[in-house]
N, C-alpha and C positions, 0 to 999 in steps of 0.2 A: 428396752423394747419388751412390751408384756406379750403372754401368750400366743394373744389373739394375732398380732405382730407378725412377730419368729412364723405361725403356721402358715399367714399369708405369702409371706418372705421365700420358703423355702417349697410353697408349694407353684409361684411364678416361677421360680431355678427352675424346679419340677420339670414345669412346663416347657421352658426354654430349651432342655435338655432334651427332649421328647421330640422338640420339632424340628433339633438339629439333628437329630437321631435319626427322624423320616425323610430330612433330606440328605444325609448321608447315603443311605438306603437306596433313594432314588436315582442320588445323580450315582453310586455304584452300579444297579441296574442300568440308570443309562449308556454309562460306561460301556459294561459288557453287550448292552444291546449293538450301538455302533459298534463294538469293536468286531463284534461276529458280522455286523453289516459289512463291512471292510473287508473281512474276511473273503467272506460269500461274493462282493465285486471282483476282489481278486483273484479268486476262484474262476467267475466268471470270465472274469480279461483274458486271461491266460487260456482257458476252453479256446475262446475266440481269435485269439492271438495263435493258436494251434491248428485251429479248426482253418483260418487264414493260409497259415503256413502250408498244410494241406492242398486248398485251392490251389495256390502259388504252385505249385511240386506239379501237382497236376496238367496244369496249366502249360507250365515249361514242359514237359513233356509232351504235350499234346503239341504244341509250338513245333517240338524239335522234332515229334515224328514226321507232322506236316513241311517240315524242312526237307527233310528224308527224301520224303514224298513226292515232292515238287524237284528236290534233286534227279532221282528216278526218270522221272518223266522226262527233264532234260537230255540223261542222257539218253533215253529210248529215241530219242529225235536225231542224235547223232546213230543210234545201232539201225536205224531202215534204210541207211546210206550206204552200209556198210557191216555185214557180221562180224567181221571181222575186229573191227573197232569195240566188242563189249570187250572181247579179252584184252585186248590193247587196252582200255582204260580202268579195267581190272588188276591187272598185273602195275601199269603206273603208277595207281593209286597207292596200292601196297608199298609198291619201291618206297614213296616219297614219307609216309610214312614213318617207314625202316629207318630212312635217313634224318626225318624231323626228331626221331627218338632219342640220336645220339646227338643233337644238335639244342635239345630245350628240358629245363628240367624235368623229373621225372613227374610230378604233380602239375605239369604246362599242359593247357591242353590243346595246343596249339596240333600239335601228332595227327588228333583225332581230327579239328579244324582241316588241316592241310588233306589229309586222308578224303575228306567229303569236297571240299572244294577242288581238289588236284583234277578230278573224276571230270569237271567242267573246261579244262585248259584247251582243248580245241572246239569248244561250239560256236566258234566265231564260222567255221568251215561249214555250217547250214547255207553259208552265204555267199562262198564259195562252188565255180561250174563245173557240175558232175565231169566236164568232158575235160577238164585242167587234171582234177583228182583222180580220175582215170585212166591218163594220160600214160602209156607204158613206158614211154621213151622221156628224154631230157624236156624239160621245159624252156620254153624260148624264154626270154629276158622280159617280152610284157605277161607271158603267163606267171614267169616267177613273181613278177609284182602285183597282180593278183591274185597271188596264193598268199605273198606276203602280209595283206591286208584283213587272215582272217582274225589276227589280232585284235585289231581294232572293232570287227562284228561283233566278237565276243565279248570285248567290253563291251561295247553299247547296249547288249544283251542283259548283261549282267550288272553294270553300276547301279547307282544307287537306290540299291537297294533297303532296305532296315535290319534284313539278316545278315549277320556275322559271317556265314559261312557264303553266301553269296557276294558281297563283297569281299570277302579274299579271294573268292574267286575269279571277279572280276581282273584283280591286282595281277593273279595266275594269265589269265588267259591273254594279258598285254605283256607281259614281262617273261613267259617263260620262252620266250625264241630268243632274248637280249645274250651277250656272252661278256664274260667276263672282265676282257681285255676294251672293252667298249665297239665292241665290229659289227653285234646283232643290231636286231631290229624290233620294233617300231622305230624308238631313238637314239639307240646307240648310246645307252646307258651303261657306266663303266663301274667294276667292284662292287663298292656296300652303296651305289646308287641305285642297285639291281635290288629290291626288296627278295629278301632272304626264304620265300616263299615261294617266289619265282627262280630263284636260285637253283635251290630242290628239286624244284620239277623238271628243269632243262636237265639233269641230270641221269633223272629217274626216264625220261621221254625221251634222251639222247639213247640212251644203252637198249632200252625196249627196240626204238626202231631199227637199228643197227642188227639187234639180234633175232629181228621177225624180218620174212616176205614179203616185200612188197612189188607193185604191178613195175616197177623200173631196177629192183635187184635183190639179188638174194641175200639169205641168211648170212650175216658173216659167223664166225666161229667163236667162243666164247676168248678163245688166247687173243685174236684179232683184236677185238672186243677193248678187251682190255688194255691192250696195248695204246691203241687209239684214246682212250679213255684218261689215263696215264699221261699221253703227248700232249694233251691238250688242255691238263688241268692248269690255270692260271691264263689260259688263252678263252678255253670256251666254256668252260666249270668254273667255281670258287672253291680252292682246293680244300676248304673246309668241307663244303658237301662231297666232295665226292671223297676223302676222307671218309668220311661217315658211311657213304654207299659201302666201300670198301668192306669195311670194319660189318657190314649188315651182311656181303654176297655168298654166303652158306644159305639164307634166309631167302634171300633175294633168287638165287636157281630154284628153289625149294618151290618158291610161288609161279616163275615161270615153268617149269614142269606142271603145275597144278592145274595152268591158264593156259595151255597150250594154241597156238595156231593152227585153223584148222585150213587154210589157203593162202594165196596171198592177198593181200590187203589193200584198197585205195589210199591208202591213209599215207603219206607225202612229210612226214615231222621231219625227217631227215632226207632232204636232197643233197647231200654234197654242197654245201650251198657257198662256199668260199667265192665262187665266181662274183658273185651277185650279192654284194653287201652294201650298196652304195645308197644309205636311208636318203639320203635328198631324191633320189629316185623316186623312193616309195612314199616320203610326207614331204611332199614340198611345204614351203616356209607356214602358207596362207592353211594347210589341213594340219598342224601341227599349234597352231595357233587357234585355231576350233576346236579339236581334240585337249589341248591344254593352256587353257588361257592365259594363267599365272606362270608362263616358261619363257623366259629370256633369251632361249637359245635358239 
């Protein structure tokens, strides 16, 4: 190979070398261009993925105020019935609470659920004749199954709904009259067929009425109280909730001193009601079968 050769030889290398040189260069720059593109998107997702989560926060909050809200407003429709009835559902609320706490873990938030729904367990009684609810004396046999039925108002009031706390509600306002032993009513639902919510509040709404005025008798005494309360667990309690009342009642006086009764009260939760348990009474076969289509019984 002469001169001339070798210089042409080594100056295509040259060459060859140069222009893999400038695309090395280039696809390195493009490299880091995308890779900071990448970056900069993902930067971006995540603002947005934030900035979302935000919304969301927001959103449920504004949801759960107007939950609040509309709770409110329910119960103001039971208190022009009755004054008496804000602190009766004040004080029950509490109770059930007290007792949802020792009954679901500490992270459950079921406590606060039952606390906001509890507050609804008699709005079925808007449905209900001022002249029954005001009635001083015993209820005859057809009034008492008229009063029995406000059950069922207040489900219809409250089912299906899409908030959470208004259907437990709803669950509350059929279930908290049931007793344990199967003798309550609507239908005479026995044990862990009682949803555990209703459970709670027959407990917390038993001791309230028992220990407040009302237009057919007086206050009983807190040892009374108890005593009864005690007699009755595994017949008209689920000895687990009231257990749990127990273990809260330092708490539990605490709140009824706070919510004091200021008269006596229309409000009929507890009538003595052993006389008059007889559900075929109250649902015969044909409203028991409209009320729960899927019930065999």
């Amino acid at each position: 190979m002469d001169q001339k050769e070798v210089t042409i030889y080594f100056g295509a290398v040259g060459m060859v070398i140069i222009v893999l040189v400038l695309v090395i260069v280039f696809l390195y720059r493009k490299k880091n261009k995308l890779h900071r593109r990448l970056e900069m998107q993902e930067t971006g997702l995540k603002k947005i993925q934030e900035n979302f989560q935000d919304l969301l926060d927001l959103t449920t909050a504004e949801i759960k105020e107007r939950e609040i809200e509309l709770l409110n407003r329910l119960i103001s429709a039971l208190e022009y019935r009755d004054i008496e009835t804000a602190n009766h559902i004040t004080r029950m609320a509490n109770y059930s609470r007290l007792i949802a706490q020792h009954l679901f873990p500490i992270d459950s938030p079921m406590a606060s659920l039952i606390f906001l729904a509890a507050a609804l367990h008699d709005i079925g009684k808007i449905g209900i004749s001022d002249k029954i609810l005001s009635k001083p004396g015993k209820l005859s046999v057809e009034e008492f199954i008229q009063m029995k039925r406000h059950t069922l108002v207040g489900y219809d009031i409250l089912k299906d709904s899409s908030s959470d706390v208004i259907q437990l509600a709803a669950v509350i306002a059929l279930t908290h009259h049931e007793r344990y032993d199967g003798s309550g009513y609507p239908r005479g639902l026995e044990g862990e067929e009682i949803p555990i919510a209703g459970r709670i509040v027959t407990v917390a709404d038993y001791f309230d009425a028992l220990m407040s005025k009302r237009v057919y008798k007086k206050a009983w005494s807190i040892e009374k109280v108890l005593e009864t309360l005690k007699e009755r667990s595994g017949k008209i309690f689920d000895p687990a909730c009231l257990e749990a009342f127990l273990k809260s009642l330092e708490e539990i006086l605490q709140i009824k001193d706070k919510y004091p009764d200021l008269g006596k009260s229309i409000d009929r939760d507890v009538e003595i009601e052993d006389e008059w348990t007889n559900n075929e009474m109250i649902f015969p076969e044909k409203l028991k079968r409209k009320i729960y289509p899927h019930s065999s019984d």
